[in-house]
N, CA, C and O atoms as a MOPAC input file, in Angstrom:
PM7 MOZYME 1SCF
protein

 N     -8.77000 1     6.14600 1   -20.64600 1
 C     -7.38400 1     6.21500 1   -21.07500 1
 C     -6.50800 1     5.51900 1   -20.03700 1
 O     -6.53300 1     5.99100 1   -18.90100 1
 N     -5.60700 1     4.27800 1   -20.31900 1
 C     -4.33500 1     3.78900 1   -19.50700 1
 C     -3.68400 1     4.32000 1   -19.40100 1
 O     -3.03200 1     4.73300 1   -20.36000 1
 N     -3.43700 1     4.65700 1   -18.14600 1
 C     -2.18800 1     5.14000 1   -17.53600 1
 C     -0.94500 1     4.10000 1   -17.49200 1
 O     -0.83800 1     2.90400 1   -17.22200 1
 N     -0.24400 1     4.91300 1   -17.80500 1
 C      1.23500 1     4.21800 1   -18.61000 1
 C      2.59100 1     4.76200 1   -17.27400 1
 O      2.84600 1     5.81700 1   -16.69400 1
 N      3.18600 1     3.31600 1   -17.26800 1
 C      3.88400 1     3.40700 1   -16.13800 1
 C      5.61200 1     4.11600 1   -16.82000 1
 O      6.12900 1     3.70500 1   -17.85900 1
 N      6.19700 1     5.18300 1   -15.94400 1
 C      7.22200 1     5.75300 1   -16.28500 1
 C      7.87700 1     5.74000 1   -15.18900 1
 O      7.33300 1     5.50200 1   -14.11000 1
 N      9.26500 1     6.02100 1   -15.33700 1
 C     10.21000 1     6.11200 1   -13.99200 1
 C      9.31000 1     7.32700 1   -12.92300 1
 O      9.08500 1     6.93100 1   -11.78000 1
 N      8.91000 1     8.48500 1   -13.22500 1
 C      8.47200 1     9.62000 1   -12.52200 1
 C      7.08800 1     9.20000 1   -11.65100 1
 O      7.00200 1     9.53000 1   -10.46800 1
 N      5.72400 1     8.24700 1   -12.50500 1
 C      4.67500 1     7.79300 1   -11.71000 1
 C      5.53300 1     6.76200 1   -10.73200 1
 O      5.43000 1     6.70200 1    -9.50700 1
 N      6.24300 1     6.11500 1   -11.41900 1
 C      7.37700 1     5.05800 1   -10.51700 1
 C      7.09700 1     5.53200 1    -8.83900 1
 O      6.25400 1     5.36900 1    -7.95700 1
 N      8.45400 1     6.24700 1    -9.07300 1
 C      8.52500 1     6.76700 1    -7.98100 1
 C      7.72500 1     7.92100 1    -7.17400 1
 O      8.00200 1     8.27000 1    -6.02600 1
 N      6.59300 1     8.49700 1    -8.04500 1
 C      5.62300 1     8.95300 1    -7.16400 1
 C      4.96300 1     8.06800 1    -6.42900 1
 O      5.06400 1     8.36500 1    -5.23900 1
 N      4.23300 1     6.96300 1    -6.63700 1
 C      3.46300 1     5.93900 1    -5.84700 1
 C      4.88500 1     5.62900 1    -5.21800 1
 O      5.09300 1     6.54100 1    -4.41800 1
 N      5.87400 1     4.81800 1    -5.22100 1
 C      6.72200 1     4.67700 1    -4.07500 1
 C      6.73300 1     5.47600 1    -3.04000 1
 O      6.32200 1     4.99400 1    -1.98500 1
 N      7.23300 1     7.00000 1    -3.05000 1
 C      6.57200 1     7.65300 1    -2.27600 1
 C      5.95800 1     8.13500 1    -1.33400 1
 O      6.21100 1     8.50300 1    -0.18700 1
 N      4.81000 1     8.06100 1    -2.22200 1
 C      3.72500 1     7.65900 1    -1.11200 1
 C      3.51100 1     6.67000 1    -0.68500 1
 O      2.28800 1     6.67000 1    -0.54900 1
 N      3.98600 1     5.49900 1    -0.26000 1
 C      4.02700 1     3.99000 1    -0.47300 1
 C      5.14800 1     4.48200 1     1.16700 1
 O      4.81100 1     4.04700 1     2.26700 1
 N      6.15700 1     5.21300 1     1.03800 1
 C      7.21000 1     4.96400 1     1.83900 1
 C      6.88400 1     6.06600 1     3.30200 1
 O      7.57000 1     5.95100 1     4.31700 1
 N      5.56300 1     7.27300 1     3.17500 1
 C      4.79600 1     7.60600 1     4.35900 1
 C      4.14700 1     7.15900 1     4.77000 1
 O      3.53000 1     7.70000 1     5.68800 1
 N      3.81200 1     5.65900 1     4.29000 1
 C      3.00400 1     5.26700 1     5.64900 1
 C      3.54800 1     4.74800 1     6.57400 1
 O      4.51700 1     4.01000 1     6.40000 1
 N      3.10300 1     4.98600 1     7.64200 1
 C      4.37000 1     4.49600 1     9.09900 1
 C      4.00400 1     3.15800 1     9.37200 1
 O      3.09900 1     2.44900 1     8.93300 1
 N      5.03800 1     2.94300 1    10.31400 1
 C      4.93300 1     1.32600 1    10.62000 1
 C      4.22700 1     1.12800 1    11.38600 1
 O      4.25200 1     2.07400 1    12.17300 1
 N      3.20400 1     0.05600 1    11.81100 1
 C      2.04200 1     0.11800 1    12.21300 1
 C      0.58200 1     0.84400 1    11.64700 1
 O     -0.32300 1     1.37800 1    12.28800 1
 N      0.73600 1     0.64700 1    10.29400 1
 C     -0.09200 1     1.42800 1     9.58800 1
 C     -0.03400 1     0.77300 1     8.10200 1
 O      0.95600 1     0.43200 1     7.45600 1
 N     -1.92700 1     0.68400 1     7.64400 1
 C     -1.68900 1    -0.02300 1     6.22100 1
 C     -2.04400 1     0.93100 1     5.47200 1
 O     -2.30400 1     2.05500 1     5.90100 1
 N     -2.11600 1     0.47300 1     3.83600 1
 C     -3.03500 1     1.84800 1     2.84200 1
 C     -3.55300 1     1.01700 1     2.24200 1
 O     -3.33900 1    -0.16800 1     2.50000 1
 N     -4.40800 1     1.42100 1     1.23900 1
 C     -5.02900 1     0.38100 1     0.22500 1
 C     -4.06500 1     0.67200 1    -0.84600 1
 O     -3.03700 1     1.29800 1    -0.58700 1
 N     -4.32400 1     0.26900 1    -2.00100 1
 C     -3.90600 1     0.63000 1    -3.19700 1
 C     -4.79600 1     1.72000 1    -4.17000 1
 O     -4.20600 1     2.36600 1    -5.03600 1
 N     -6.29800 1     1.87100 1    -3.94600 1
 C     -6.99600 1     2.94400 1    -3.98500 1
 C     -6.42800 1     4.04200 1    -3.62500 1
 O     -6.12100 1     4.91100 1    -4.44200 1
 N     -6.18800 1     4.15200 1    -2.17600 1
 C     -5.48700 1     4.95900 1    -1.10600 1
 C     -4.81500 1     5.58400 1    -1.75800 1
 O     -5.29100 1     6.64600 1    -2.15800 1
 N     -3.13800 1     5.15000 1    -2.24500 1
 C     -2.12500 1     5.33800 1    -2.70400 1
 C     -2.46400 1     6.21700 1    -4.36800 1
 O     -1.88100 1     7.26300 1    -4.65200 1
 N     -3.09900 1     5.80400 1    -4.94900 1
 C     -3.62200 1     5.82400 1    -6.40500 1
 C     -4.36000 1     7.33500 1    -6.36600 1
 O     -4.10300 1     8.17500 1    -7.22800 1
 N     -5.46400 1     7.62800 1    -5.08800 1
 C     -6.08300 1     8.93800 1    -4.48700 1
 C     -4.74200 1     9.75900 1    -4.49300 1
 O     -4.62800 1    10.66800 1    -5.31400 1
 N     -3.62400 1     9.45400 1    -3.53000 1
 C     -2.65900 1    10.44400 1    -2.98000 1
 C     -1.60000 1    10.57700 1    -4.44600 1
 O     -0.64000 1    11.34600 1    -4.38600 1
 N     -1.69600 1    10.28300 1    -4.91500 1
 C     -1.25000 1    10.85300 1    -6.30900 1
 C     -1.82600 1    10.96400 1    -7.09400 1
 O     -1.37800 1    10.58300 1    -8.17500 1
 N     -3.36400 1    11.63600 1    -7.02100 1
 C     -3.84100 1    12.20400 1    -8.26900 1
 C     -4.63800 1    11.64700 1    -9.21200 1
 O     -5.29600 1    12.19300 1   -10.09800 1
 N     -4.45900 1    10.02200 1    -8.81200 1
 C     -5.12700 1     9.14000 1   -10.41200 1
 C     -5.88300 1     8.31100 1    -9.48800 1
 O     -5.37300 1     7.40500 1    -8.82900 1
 N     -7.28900 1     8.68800 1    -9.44700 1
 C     -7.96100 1     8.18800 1    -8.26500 1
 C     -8.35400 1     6.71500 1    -9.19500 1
 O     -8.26800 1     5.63700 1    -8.60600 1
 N     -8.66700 1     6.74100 1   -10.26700 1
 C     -9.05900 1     5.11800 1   -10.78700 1
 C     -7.72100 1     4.45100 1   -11.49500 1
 O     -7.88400 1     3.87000 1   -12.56800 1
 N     -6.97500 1     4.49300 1   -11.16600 1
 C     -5.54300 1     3.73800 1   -11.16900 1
 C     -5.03700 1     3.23600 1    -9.72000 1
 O     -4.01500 1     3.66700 1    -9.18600 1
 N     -5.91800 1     2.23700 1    -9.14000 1
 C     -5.34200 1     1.20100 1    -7.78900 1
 C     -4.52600 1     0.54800 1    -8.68900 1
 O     -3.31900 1     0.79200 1    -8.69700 1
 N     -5.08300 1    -0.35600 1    -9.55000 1
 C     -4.58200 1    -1.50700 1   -10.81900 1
 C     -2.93600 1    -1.08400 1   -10.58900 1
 O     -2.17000 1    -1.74500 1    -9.88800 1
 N     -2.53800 1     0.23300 1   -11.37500 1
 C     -1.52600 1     0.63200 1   -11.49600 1
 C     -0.64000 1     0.31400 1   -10.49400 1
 O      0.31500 1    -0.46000 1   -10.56500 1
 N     -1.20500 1     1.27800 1    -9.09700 1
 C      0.04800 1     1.21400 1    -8.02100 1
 C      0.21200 1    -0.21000 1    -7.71200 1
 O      1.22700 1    -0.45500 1    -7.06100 1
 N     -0.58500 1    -1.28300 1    -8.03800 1
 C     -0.52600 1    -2.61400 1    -7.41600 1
 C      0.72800 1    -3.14400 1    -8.64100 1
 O      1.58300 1    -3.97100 1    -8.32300 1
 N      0.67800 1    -2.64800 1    -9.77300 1
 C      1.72900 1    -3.14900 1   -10.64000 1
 C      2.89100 1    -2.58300 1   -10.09300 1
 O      3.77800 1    -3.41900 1    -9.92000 1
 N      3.13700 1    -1.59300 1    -9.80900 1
 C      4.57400 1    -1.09500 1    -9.45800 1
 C      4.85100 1    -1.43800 1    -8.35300 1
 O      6.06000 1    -1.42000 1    -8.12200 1
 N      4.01800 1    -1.84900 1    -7.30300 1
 C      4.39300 1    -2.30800 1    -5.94200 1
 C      5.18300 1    -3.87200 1    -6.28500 1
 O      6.19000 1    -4.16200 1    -5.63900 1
 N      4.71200 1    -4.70500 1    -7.20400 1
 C      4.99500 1    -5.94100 1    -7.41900 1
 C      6.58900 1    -5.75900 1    -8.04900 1
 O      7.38300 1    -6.68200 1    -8.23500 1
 N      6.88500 1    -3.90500 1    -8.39700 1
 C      8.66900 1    -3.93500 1    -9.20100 1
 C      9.27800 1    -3.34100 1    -8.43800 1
 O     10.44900 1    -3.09700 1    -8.73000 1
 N      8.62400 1    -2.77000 1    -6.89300 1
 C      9.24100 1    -2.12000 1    -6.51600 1
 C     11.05000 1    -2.73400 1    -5.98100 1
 O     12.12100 1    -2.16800 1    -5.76600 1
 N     10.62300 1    -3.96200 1    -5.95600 1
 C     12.15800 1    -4.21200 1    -5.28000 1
 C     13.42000 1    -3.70400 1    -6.58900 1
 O     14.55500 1    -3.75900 1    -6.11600 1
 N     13.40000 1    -3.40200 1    -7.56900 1
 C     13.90200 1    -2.79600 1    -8.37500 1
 C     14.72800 1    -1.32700 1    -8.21500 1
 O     15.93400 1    -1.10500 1    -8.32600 1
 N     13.58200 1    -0.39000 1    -7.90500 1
 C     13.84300 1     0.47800 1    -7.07000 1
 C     14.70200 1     1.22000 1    -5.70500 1
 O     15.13500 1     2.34200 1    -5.44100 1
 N     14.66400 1     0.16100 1    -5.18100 1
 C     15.16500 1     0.44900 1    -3.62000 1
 C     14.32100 1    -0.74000 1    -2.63500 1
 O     14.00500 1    -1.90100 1    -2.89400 1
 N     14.10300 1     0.15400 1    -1.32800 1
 C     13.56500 1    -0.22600 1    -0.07100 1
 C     12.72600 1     0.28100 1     0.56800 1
 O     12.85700 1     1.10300 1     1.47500 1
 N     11.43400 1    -0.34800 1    -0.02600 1
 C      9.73400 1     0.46200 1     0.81300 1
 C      9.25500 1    -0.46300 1     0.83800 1
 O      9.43200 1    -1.56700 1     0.32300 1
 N      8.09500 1     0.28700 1     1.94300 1
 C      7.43600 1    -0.76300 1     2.98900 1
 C      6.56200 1    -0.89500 1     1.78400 1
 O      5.99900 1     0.15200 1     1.46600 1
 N      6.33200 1    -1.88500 1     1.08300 1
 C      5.29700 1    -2.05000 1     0.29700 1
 C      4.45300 1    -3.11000 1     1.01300 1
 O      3.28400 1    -3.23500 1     0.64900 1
 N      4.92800 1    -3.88300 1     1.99300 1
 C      4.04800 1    -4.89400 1     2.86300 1
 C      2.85900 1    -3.96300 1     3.73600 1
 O      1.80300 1    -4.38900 1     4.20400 1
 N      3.38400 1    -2.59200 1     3.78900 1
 C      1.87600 1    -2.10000 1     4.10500 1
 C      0.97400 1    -1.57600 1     3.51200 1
 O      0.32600 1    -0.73900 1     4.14100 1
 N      0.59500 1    -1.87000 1     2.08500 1
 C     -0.19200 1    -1.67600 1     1.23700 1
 C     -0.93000 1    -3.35100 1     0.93100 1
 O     -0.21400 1    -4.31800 1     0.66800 1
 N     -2.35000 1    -3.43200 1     1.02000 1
 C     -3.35400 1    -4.16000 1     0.91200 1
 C     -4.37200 1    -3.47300 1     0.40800 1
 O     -4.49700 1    -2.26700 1     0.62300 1
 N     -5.25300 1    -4.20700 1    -0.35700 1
 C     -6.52600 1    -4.17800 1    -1.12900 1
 C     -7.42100 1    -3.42100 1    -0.32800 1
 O     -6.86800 1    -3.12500 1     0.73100 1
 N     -8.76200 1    -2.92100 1    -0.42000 1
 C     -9.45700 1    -1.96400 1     0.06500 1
 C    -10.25200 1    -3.23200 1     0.92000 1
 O    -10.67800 1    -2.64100 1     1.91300 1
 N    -10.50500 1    -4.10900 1     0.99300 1
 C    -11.29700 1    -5.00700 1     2.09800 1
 C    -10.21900 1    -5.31000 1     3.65100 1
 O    -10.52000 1    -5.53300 1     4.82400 1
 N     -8.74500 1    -5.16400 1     2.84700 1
 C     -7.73400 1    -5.47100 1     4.17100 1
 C     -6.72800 1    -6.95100 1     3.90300 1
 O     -5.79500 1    -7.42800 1     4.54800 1
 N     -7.48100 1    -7.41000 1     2.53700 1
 C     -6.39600 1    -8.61700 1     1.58900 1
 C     -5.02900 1    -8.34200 1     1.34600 1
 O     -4.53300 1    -7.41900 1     0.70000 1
 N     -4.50600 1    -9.24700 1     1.93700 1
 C     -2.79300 1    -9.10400 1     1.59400 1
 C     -2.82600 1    -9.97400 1    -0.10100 1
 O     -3.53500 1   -10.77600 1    -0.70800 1
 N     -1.57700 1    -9.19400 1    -0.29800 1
 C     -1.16600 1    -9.99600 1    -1.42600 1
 C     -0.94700 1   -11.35700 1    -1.86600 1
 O     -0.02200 1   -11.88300 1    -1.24800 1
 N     -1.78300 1   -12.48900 1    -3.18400 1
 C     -1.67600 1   -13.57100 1    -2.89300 1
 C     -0.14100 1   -13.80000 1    -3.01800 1
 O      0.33800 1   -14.75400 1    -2.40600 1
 N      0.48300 1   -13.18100 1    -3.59300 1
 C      2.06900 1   -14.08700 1    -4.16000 1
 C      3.20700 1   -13.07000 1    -3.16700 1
 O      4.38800 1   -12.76300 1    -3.32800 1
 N      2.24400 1   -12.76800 1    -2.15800 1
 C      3.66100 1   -12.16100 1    -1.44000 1
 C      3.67700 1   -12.76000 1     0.22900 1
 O      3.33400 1   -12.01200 1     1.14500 1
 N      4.04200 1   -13.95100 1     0.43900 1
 C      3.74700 1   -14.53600 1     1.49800 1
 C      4.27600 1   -14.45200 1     2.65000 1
 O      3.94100 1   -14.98600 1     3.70700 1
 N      5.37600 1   -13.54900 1     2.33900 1
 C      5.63700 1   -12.94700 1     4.16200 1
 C      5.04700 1   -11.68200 1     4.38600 1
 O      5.56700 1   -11.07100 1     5.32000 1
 N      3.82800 1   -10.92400 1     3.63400 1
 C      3.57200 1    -9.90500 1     3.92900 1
 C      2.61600 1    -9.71300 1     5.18200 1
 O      2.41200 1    -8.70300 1     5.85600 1
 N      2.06400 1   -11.06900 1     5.29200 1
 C      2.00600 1   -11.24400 1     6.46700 1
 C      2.58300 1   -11.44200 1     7.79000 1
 O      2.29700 1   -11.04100 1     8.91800 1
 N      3.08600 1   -11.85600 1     7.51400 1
 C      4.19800 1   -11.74800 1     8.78100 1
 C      4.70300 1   -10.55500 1     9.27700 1
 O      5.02000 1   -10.27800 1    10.43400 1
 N      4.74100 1    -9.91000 1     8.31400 1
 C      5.63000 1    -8.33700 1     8.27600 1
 C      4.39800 1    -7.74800 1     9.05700 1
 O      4.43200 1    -7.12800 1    10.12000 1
 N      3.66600 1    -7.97000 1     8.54800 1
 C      2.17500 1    -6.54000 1     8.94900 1
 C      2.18000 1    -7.06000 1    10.56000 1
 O      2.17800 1    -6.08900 1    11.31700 1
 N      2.18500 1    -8.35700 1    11.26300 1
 C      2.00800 1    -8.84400 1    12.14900 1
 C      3.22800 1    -8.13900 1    13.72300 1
 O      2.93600 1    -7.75100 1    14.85500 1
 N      4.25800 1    -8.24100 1    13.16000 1
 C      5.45700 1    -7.92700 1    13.60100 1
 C      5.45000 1    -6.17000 1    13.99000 1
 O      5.94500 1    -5.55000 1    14.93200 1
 N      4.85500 1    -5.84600 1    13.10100 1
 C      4.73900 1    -4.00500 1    12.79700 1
 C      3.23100 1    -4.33300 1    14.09600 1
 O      2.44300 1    -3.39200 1    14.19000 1
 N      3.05800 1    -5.07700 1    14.61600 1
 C      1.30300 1    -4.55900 1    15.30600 1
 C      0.05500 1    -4.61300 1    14.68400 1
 O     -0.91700 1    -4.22600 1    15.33300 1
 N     -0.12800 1    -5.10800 1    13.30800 1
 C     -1.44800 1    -4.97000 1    12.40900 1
 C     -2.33300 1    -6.08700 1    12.84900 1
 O     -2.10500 1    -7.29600 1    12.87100 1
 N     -3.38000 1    -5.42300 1    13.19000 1
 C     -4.40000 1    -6.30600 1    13.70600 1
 C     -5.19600 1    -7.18700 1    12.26300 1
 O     -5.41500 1    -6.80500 1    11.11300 1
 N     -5.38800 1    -8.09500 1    12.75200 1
 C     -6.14200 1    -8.74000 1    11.35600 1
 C     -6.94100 1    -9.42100 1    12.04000 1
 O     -6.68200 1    -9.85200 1    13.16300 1
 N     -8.21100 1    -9.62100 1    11.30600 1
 C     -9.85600 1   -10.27400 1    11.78400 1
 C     -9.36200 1   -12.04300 1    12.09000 1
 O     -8.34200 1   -12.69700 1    12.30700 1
 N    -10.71700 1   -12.21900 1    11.94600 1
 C    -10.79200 1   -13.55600 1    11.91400 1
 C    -11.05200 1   -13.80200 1    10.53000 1
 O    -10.72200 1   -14.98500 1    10.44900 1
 N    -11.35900 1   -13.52300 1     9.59600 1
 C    -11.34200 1   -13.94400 1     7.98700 1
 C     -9.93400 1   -13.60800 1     7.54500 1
 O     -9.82300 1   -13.66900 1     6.32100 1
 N     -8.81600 1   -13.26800 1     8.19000 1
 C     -7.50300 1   -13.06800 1     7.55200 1
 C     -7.68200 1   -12.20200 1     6.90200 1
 O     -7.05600 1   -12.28800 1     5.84600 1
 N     -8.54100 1   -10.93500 1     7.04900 1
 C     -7.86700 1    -9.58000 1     6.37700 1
 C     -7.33500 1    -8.62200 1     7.38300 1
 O     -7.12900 1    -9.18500 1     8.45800 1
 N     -7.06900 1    -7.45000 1     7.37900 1
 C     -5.85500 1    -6.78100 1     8.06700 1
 C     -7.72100 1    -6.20000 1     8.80900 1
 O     -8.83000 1    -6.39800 1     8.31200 1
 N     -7.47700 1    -5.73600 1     9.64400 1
 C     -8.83600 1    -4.65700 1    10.58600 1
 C     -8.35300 1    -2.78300 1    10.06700 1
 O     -7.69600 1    -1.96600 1    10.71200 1
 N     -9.08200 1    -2.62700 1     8.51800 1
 C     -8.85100 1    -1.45800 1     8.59300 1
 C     -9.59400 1    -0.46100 1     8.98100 1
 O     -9.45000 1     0.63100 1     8.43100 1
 N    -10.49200 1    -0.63200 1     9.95800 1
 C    -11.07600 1     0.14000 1    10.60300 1
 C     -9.59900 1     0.40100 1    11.90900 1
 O     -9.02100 1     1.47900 1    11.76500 1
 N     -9.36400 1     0.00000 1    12.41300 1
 C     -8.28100 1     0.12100 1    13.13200 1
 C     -6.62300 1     0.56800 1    13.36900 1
 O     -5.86900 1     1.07100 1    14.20200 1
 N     -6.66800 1    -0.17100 1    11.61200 1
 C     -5.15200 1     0.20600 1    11.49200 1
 C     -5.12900 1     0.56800 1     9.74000 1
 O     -4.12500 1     0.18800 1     9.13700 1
 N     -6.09000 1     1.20300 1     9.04000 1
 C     -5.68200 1     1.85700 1     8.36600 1
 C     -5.00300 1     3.50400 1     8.50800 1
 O     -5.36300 1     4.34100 1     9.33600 1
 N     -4.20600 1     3.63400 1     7.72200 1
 C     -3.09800 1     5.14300 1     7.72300 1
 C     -4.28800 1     6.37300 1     7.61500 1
 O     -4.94200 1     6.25200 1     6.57900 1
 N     -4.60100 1     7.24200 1     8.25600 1
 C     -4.91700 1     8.16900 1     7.92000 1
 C     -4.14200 1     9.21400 1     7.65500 1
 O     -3.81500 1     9.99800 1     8.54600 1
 N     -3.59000 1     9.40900 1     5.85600 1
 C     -2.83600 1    10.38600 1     5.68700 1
 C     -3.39300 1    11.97500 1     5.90300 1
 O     -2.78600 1    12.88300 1     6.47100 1
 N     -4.08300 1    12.00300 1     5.58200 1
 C     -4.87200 1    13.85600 1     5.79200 1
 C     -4.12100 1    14.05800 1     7.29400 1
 O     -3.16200 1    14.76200 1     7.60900 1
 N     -4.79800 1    13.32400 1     7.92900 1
 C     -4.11700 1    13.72500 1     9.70800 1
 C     -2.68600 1    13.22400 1     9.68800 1
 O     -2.18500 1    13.83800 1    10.63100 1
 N     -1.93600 1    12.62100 1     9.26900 1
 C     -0.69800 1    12.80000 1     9.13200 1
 C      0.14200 1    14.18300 1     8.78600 1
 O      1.19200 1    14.66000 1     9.21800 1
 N     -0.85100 1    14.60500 1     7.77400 1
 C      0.10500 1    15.76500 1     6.92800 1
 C     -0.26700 1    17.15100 1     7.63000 1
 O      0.21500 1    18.20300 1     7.20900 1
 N     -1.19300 1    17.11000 1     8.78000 1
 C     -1.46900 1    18.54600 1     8.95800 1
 C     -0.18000 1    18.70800 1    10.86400 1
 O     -0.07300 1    19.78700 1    11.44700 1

């Protein structure tokens, strides 16, 4: 069953989208887990692409589960760089390093 985007999932993935701290990435899995709809990444990656609609979240720290920035968002690099995000030598972000661990955030 598709999950169908509404103002309320909206702004739940924003959200969670707007605790991760600076110096810190998530996947879109990640995000998709912390609200409940663990096989809806797809989703949060659609609303991240409307978020400027919305307001003002760090959506530059959300990347793909390997550490891939977004192809059509080309300063999101820069941004992650500026914030401290380490990235390999294949140009993905090092999320062994600088992925968000929310669980230890929230306790």
């Amino acid at each position: 069953m598709a999950a169908k985007m509404n103002e309320e999932l909206i702004y739940e993935i924003l959200s969670a989208v707007e605790e991760i701290p600076e110096g810190r990435v998530a996947s879109y899995g990640q995000i998709a887990r912390l609200i409940g709809r663990d096989k809806n990444a797809r989703l949060v990656g659609r609303v991240l692409g409307l978020a400027e609609y919305y307001g003002d979240y760090p959506c530059h720290r959300v990347v793909d589960h390997a550490g891939r920035t977004a192809v059509c968002f080309a300063e999101q690099k820069s941004r992650l760089l500026a914030e401290g995000i380490v990235f390999k030598e294949n140009g993905c972000v090092d999320m062994k390093r600088c992925q968000w661990e929310e669980a230890a955030a929230e306790s």
